[in-house]
DSSP file (Angstrom, degrees, kcal/mol; ACC not computed):
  #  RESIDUE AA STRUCTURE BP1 BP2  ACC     N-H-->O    O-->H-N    N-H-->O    O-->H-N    TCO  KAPPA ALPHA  PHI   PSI    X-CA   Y-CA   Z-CA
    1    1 A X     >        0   0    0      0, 0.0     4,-1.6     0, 0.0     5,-0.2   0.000 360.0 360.0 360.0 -32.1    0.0    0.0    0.0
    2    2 A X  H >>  +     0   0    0      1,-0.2     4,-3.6     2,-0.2     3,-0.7   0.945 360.0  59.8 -55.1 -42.4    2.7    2.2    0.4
    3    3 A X  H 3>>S+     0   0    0      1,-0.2     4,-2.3     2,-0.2     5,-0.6   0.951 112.4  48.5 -52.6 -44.4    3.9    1.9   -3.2
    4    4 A X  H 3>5S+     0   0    0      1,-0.3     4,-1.2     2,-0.2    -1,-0.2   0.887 109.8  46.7 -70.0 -20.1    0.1    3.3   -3.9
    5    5 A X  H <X5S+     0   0    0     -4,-1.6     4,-2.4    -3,-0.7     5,-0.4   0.908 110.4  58.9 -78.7 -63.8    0.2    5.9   -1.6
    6    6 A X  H  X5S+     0   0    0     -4,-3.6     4,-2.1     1,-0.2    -2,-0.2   0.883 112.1  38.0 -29.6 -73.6    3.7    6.7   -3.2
    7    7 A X  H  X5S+     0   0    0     -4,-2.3     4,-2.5     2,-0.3    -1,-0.2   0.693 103.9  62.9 -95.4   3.5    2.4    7.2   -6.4
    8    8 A X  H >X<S+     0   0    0     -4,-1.2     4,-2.0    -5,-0.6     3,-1.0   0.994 112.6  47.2 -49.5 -68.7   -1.0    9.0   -5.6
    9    9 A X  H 3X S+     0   0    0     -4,-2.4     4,-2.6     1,-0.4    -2,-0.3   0.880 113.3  47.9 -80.0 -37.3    1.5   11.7   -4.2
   10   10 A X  H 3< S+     0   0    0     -4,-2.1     4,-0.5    -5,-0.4    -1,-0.4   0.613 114.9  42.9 -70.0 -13.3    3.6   11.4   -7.3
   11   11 A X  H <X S+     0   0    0     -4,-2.5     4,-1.1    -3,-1.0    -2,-0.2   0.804 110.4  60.5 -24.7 -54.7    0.9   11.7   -9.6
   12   12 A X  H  X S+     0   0    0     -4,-2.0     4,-6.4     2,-0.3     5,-0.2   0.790 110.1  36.7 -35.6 -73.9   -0.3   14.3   -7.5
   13   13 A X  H  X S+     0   0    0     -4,-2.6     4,-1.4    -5,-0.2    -1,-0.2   0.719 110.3  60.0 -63.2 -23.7    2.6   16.5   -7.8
   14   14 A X  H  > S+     0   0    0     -4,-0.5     4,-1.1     2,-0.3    -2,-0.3   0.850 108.7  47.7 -34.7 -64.0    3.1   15.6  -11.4
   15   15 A X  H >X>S+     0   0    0     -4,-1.1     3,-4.7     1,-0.3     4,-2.3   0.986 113.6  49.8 -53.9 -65.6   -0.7   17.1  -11.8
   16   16 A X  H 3X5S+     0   0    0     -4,-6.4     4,-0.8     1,-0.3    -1,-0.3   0.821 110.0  46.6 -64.7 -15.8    0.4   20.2   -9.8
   17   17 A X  H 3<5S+     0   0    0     -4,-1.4    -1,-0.3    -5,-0.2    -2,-0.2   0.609 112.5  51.0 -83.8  -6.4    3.5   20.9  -11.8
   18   18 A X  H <X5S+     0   0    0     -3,-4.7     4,-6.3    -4,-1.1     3,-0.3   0.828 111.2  47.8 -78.7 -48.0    1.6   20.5  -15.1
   19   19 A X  H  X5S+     0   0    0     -4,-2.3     4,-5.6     1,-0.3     5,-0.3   0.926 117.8  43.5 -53.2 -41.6   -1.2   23.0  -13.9
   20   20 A X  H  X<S+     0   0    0     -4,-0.8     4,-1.5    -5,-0.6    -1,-0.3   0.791 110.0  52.7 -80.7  -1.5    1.6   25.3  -12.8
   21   21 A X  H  4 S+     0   0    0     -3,-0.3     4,-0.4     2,-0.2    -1,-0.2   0.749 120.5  36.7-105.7 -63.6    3.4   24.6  -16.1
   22   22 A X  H >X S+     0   0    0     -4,-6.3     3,-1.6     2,-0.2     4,-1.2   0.989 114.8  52.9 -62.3 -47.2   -0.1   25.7  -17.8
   23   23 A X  H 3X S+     0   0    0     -4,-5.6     4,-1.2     1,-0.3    -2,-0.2   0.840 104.0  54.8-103.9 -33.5   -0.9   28.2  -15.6
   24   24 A X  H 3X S+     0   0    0     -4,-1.5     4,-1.2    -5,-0.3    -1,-0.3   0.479 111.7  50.7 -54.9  -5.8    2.7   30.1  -16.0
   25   25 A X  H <> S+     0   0    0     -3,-1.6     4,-2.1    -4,-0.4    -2,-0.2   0.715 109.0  44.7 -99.0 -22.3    1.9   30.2  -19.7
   26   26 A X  H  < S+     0   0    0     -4,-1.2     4,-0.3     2,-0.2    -2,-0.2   0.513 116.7  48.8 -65.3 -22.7   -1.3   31.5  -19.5
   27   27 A X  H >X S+     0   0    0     -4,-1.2     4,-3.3    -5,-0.2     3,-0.7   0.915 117.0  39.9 -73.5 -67.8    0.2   33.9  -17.0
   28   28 A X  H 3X S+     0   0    0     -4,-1.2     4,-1.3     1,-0.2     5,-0.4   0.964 113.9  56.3 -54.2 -62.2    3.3   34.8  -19.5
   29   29 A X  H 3X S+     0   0    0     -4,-2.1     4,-0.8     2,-0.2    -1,-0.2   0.688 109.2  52.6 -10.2 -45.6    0.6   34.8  -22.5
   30   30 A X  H X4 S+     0   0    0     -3,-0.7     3,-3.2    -4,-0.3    -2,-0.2   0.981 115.8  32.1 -74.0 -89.8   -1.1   37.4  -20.5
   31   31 A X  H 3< S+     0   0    0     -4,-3.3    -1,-0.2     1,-0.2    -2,-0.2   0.382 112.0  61.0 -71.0  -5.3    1.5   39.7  -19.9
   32   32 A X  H 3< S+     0   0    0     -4,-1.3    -1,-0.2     2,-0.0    -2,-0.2   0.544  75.8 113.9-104.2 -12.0    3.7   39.2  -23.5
   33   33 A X    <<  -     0   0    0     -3,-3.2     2,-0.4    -4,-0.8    -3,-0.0  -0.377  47.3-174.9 -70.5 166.5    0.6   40.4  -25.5
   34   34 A X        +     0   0    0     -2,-0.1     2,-0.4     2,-0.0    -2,-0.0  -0.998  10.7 165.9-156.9 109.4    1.4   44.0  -27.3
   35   35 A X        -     0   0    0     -2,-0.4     2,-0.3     2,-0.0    -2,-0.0  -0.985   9.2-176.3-132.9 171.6   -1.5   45.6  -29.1
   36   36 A X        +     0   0    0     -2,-0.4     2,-0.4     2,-0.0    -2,-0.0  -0.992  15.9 133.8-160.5 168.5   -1.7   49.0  -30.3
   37   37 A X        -     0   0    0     -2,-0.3     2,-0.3     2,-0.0    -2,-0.0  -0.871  38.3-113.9-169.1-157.8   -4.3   51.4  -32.1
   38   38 A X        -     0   0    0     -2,-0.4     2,-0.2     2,-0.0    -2,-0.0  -0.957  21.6-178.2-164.4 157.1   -5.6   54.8  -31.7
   39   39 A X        -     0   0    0     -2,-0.3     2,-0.4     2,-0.0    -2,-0.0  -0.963   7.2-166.5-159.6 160.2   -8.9   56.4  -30.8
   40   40 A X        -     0   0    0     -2,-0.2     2,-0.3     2,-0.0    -2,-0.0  -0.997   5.5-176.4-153.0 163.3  -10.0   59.8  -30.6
   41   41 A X        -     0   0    0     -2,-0.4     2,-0.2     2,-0.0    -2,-0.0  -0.822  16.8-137.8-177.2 152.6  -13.0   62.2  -29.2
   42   42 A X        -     0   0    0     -2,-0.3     2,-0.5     0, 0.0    -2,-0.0  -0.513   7.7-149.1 -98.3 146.7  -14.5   65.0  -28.8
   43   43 A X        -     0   0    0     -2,-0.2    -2,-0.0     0, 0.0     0, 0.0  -1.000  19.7-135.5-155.3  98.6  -16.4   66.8  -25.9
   44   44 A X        -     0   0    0     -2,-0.5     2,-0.5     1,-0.1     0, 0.0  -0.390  20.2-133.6 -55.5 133.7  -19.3   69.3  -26.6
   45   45 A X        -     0   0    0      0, 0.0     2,-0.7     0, 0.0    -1,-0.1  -0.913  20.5-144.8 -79.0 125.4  -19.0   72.5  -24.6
   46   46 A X        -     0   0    0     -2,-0.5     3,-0.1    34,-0.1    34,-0.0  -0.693   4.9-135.4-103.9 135.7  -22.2   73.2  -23.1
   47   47 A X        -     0   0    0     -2,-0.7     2,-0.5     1,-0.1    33,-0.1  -0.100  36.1 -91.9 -73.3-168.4  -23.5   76.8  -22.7
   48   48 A X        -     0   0    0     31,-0.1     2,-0.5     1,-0.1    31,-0.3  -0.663  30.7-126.7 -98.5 145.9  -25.0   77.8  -19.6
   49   49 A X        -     0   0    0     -2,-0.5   110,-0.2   112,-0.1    29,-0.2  -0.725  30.8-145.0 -84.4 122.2  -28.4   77.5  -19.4
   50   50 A X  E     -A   77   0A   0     27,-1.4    27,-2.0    -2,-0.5     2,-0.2  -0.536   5.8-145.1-108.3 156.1  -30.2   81.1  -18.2
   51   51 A X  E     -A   76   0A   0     25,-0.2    25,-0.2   106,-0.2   106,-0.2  -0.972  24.8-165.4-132.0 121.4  -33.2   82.0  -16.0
   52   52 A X  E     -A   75   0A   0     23,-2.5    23,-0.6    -2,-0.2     2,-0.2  -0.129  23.2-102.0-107.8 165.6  -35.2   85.0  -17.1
   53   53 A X        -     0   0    0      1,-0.2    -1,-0.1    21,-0.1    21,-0.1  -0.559  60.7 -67.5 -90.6 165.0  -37.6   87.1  -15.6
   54   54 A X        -     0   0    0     -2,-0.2    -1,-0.2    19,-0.1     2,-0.1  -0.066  53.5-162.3 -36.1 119.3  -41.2   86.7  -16.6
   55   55 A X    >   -     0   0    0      1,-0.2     3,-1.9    -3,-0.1    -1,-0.1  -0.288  30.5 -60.4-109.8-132.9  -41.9   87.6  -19.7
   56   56 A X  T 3  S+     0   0    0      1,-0.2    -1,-0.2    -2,-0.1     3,-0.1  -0.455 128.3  27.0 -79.7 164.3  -45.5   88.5  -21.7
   57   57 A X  T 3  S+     0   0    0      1,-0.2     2,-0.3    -3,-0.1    -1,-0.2   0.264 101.3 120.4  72.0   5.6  -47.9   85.9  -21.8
   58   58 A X    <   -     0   0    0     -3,-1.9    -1,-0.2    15,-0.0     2,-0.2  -0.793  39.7-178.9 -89.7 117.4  -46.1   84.3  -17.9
   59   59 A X        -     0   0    0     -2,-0.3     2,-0.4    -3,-0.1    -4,-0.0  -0.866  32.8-138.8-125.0-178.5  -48.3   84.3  -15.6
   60   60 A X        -     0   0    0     -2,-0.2     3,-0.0     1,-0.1    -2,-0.0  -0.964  13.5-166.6-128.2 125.9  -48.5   83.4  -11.8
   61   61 A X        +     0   0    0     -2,-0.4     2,-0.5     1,-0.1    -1,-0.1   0.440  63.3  65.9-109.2  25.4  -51.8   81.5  -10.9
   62   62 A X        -     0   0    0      2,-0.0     2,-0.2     9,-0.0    -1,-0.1  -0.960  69.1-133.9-133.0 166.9  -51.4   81.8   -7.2
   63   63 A X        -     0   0    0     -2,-0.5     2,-0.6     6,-0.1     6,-0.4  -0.548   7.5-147.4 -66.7 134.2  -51.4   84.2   -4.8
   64   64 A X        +     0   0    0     -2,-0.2     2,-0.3     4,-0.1    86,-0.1  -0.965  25.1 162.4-116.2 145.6  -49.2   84.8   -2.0
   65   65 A X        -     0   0    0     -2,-0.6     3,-0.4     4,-0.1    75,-0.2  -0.985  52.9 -62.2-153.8 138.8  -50.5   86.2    1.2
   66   66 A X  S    S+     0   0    0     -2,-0.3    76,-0.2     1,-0.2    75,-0.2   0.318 124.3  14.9 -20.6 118.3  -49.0   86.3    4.9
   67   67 A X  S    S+     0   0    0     73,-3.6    -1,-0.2     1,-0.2    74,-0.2   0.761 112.3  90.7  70.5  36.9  -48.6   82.8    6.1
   68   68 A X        -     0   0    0     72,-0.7     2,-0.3    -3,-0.4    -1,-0.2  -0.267  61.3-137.4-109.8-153.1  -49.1   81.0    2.7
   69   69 A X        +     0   0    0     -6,-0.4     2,-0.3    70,-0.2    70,-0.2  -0.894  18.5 179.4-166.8 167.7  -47.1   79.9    0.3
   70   70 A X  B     -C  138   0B   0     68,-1.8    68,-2.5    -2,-0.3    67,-0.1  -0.990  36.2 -63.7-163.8 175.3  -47.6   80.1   -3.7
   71   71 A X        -     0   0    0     -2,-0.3     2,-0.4    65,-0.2    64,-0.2  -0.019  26.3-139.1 -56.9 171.7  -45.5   79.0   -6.9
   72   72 A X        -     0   0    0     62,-0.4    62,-1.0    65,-0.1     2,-0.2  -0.983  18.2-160.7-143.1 123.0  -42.4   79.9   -8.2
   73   73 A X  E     - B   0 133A   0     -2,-0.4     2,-0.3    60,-0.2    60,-0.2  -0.671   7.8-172.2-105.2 154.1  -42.4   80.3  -12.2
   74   74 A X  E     - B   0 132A   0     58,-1.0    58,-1.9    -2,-0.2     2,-0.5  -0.970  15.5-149.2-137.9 143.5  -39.2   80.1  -13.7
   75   75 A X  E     -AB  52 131A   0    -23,-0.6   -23,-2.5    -2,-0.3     2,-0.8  -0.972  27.4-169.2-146.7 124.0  -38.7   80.9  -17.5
   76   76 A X  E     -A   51   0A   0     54,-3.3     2,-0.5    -2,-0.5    54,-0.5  -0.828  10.5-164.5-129.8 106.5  -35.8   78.8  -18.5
   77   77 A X  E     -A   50   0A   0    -27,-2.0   -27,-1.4    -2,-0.8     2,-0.5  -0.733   8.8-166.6-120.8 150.0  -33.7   78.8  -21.7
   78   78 A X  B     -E  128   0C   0     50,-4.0    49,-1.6    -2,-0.5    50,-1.1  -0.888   6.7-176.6-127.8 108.7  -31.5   76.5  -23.1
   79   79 A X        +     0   0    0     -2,-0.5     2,-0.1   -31,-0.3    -1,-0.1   0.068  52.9 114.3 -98.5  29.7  -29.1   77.7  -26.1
   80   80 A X  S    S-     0   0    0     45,-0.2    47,-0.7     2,-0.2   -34,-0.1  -0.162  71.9-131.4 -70.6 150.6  -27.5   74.1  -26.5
   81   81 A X  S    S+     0   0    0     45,-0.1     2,-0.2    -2,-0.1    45,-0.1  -0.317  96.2  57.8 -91.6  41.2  -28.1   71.9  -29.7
   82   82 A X  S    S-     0   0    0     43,-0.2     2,-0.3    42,-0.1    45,-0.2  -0.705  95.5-105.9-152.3 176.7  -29.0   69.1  -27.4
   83   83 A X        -     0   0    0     -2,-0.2     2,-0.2    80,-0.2    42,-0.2  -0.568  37.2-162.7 -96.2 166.4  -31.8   68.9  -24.6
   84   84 A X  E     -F  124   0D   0     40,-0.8    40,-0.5    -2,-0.3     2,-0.3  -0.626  11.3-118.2-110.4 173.2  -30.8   69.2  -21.2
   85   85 A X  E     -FG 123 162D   0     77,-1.9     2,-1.6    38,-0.2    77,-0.8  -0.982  18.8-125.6-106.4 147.3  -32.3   68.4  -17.8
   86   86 A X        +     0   0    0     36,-2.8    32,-0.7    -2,-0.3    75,-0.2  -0.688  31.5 179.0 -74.3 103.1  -33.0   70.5  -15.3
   87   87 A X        -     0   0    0     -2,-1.6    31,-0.8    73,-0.3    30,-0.3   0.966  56.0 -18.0 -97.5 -47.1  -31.3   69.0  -12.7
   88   88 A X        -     0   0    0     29,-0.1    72,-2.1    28,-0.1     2,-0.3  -0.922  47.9-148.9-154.4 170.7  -31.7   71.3   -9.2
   89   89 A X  B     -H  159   0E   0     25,-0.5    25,-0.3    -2,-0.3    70,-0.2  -0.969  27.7-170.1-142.1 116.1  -32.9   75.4   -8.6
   90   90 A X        -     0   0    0     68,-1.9    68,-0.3    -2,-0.3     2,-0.2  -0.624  32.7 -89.4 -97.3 177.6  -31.1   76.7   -5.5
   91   91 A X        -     0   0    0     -2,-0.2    67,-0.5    66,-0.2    66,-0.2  -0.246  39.0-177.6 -50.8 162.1  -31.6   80.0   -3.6
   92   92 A X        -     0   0    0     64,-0.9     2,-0.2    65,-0.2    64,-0.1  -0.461  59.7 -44.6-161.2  55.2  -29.1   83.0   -5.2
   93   93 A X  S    S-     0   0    0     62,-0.1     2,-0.3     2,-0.1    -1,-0.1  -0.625  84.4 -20.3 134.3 178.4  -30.0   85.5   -2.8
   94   94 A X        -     0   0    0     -2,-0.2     2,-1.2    -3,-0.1    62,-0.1  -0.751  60.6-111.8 -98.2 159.5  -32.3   87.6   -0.7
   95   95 A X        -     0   0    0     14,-0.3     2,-0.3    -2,-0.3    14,-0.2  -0.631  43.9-167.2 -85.7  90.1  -36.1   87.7   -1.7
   96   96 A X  E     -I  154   0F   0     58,-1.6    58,-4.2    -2,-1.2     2,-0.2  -0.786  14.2-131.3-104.9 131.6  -36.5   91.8   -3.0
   97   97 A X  E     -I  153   0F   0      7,-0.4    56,-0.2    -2,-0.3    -1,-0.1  -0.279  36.8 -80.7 -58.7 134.2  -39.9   93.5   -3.6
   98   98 A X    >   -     0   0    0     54,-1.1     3,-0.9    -2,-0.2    -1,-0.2  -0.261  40.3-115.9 -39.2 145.7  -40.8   95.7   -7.1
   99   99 A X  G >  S+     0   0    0      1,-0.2     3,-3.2     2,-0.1    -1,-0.1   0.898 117.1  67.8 -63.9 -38.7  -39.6   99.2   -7.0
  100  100 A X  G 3  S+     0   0    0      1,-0.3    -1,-0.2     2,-0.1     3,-0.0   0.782 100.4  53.0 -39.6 -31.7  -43.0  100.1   -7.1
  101  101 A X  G X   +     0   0    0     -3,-0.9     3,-2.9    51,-0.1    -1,-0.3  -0.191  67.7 145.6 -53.7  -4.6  -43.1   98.7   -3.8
  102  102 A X  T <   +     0   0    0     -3,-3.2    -1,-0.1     1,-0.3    -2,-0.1   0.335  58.4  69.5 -92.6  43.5  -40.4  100.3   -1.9
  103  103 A X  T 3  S+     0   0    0     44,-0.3     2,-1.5    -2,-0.2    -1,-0.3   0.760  74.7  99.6 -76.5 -26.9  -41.6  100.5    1.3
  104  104 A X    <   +     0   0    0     -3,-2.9    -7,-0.4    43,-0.3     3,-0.4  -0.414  34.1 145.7 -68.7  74.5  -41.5   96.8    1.6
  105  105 A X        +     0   0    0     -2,-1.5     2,-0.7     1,-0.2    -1,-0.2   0.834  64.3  54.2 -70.1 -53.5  -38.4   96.4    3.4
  106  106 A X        +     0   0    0      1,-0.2    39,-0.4    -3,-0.2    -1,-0.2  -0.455  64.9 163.9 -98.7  73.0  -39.4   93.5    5.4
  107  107 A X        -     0   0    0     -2,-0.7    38,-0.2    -3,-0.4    -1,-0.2   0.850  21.6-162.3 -44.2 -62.6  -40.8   90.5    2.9
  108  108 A X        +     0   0    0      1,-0.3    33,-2.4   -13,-0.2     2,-0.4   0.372  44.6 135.4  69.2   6.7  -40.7   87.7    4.7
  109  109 A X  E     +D  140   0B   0     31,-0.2   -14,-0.3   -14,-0.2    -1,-0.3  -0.665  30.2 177.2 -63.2 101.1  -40.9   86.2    1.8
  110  110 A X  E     -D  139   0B   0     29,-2.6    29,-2.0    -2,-0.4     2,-0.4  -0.764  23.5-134.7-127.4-174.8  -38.2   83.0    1.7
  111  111 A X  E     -D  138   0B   0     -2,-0.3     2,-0.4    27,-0.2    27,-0.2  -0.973  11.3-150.2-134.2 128.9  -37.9   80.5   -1.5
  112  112 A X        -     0   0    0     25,-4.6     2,-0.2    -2,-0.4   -22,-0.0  -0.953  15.0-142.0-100.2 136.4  -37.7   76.4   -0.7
  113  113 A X        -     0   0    0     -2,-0.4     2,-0.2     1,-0.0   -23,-0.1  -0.616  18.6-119.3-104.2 168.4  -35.8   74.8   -3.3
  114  114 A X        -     0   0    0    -25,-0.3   -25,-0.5    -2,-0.2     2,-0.1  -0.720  45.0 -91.8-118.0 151.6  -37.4   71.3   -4.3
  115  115 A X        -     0   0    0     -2,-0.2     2,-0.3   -27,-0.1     4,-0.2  -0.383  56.2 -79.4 -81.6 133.6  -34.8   68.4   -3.7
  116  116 A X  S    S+     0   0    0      2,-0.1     2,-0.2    -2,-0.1   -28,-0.1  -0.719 113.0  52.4 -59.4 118.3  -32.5   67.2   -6.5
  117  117 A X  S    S-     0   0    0     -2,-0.3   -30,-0.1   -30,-0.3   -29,-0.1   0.402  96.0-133.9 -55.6 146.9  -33.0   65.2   -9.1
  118  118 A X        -     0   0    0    -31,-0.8     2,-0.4   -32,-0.7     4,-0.1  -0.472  32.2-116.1 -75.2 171.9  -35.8   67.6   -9.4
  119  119 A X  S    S+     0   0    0     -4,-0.2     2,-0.2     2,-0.1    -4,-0.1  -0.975 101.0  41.4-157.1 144.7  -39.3   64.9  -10.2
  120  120 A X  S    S-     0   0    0     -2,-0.4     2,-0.2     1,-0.0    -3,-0.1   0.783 106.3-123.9 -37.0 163.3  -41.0   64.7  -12.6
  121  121 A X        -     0   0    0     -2,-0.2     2,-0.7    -4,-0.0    -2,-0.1  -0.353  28.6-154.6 -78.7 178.1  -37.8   65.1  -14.3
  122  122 A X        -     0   0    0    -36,-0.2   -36,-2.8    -2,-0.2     2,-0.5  -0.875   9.5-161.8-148.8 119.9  -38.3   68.3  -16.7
  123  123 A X  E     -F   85   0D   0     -2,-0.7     2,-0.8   -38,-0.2   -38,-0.2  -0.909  13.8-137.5-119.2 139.6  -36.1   68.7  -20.0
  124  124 A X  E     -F   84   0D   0     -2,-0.5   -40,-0.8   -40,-0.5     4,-0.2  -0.799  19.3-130.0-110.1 104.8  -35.4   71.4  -21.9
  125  125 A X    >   -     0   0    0     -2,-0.8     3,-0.8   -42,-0.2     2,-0.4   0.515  43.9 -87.1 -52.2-161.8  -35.6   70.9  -25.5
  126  126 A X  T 3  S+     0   0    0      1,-0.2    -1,-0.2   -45,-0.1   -45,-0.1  -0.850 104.3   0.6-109.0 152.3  -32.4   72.3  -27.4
  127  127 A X  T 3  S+     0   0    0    -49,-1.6     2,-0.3   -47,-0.7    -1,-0.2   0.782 115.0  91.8  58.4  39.5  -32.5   76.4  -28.4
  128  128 A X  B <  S-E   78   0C   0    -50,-1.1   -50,-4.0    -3,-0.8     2,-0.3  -0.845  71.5-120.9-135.3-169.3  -36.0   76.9  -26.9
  129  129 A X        -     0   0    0     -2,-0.3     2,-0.5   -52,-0.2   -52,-0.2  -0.812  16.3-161.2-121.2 168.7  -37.4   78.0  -23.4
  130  130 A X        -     0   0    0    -54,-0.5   -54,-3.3    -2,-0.3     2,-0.4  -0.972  19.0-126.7-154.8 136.4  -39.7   76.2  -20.9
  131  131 A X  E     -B   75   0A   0     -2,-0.5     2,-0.5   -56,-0.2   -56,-0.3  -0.832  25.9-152.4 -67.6 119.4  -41.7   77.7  -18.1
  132  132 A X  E     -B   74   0A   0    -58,-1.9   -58,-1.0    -2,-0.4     2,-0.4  -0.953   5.4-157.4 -87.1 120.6  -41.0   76.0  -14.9
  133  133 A X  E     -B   73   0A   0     -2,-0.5     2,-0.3   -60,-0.2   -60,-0.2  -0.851   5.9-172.6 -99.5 141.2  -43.7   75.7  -11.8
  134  134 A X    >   -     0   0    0    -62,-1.0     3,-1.9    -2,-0.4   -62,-0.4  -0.899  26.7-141.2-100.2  83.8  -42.4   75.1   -8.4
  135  135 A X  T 3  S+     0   0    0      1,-0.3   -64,-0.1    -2,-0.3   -65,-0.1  -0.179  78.8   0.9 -60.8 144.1  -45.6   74.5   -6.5
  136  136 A X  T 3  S+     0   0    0      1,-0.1    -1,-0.3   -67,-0.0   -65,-0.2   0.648  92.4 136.7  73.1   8.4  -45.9   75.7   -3.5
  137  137 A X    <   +     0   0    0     -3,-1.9   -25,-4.6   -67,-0.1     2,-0.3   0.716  55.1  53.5  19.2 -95.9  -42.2   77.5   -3.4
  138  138 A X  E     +CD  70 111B   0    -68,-2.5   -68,-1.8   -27,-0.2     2,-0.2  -0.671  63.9 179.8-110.2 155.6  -42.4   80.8   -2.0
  139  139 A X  E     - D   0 110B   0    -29,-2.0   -29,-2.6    -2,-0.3     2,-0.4  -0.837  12.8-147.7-168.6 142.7  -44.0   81.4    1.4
  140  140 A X  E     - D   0 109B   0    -31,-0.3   -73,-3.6    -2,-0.2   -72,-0.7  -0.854   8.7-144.4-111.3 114.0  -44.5   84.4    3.5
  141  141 A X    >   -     0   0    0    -33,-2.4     3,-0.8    -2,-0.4   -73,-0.1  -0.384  28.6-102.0 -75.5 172.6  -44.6   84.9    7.1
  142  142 A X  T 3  S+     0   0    0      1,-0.2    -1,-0.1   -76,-0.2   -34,-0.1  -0.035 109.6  72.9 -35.0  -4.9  -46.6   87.1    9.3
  143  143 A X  T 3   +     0   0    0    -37,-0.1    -1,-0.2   -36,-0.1   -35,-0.1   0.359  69.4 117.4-107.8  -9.4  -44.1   89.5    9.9
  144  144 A X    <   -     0   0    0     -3,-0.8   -37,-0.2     1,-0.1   -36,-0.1   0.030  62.5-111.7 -64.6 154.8  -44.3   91.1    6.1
  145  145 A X    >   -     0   0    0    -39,-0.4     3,-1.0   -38,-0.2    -1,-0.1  -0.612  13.7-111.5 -82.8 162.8  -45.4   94.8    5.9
  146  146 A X  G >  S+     0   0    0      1,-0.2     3,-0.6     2,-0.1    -1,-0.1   0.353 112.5  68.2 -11.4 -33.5  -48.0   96.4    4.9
  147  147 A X  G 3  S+     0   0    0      1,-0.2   -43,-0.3   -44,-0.1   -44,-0.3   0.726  82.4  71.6 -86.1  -9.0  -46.3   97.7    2.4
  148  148 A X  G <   +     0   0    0     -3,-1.0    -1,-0.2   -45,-0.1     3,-0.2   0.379  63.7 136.6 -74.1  -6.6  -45.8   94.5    0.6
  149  149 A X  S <  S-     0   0    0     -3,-0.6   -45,-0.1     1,-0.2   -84,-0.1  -0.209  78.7  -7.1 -42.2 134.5  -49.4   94.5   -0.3
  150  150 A X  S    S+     0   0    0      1,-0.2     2,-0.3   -86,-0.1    -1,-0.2   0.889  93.9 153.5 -14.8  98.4  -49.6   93.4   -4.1
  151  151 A X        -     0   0    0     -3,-0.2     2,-0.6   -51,-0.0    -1,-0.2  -0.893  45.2-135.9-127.5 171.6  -46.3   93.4   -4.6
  152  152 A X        -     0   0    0     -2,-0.3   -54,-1.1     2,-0.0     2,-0.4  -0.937  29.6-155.9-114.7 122.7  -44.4   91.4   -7.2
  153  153 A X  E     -I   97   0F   0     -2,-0.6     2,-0.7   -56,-0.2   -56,-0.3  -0.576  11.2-140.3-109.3 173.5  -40.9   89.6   -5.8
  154  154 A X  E     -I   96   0F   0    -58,-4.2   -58,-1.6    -2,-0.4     2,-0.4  -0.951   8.7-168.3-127.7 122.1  -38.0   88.5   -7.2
  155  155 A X        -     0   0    0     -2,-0.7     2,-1.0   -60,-0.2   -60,-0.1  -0.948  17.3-148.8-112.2 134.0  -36.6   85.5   -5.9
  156  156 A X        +     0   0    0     -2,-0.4   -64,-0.9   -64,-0.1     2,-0.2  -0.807  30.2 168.6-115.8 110.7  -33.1   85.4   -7.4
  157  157 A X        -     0   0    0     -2,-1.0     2,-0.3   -66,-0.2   -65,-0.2  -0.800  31.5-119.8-121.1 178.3  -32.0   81.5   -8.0
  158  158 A X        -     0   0    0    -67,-0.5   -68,-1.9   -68,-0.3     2,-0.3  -0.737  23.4-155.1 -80.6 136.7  -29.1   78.8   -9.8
  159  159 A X  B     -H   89   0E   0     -2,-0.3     2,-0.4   -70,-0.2   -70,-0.2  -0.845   7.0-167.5 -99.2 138.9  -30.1   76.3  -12.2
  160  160 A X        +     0   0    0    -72,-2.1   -73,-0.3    -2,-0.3     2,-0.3  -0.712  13.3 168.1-109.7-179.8  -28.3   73.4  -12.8
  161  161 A X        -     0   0    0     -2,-0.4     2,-0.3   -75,-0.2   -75,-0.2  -0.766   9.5-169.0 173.9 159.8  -29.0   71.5  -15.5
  162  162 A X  B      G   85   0D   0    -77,-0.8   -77,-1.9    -2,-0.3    -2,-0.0  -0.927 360.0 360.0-151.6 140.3  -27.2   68.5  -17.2
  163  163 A X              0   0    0     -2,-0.3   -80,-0.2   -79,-0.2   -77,-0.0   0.919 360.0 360.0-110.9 360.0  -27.3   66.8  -20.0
């Protein structure tokens, strides 16, 4: 029985020095191949996508009044040969009253920006504009003047947008 035992373990090693035998030529194979080529590409610059103030035919269909809230329209143009997405709207600022308006000193007025990705997603075909609603937006505290009484505000934001 020894003799079988003998060569079970000389087989054995026999196997494993063939595997390693293979497996260092699959190794070298690996590492002795050489290719070469070329490839090349290009990268669109994309302009920045602007956010305008209302213009004619923009309207707002709610109201804001002390301790509300109401929409935030955004008029959005994209001067890309591609669509984009709009990807997030931050704050840019403080929340300023019409000149008509300038007693209004204290708005109270703040802007919530709606969580990124915005949803639905919203895309903006290429070289055109799009109206954007933000329900529910803007909101006004209890602290607003008087003087704010139909006033129009300007909430000054960032756009991201991606394509």
């Amino acid at each position: 029985m020894l003799r079988g035992t003998r060569v079970a373990g000389t087989a054995s090693a026999a196997a494993a020095a063939l595997c390693l035998l293979a497996g260092g030529g699959t190794a070298y194979a690996y590492w002795a191949t050489a290719g070469a080529g070329s490839g090349a590409a290009v990268a669109a610059t994309m302009n920045a996508v602007t956010v305008d103030a209302f213009v004619a035919g923009d309207s707002n269909r709610t109201s804001l009044v002390p301790g509300g809230t109401a929409d935030v329209m955004l008029r959005t143009s994209n001067p890309n040969a591609f669509a984009v997405q709009l990807y997030s709207v931050a704050s840019n600022g403080a929340v300023t009253a019409d000149t008509a308006h300038s007693g209004c000193t204290t708005t109270g007025v703040s802007f919530t920006a709606p969580a990124a990705p915005l949803a639905p997603a919203v895309t903006i075909p290429a070289h055109s504009s799009l109206l954007v609603t933000l329900p529910g937006a803007a909101s006004m505290s209890t602290q607003s003047q008087s003087a704010c009484q139909g006033a129009t505000f300007k909430v000054p934001v960032t756009v991201e947008a991606r394509r």
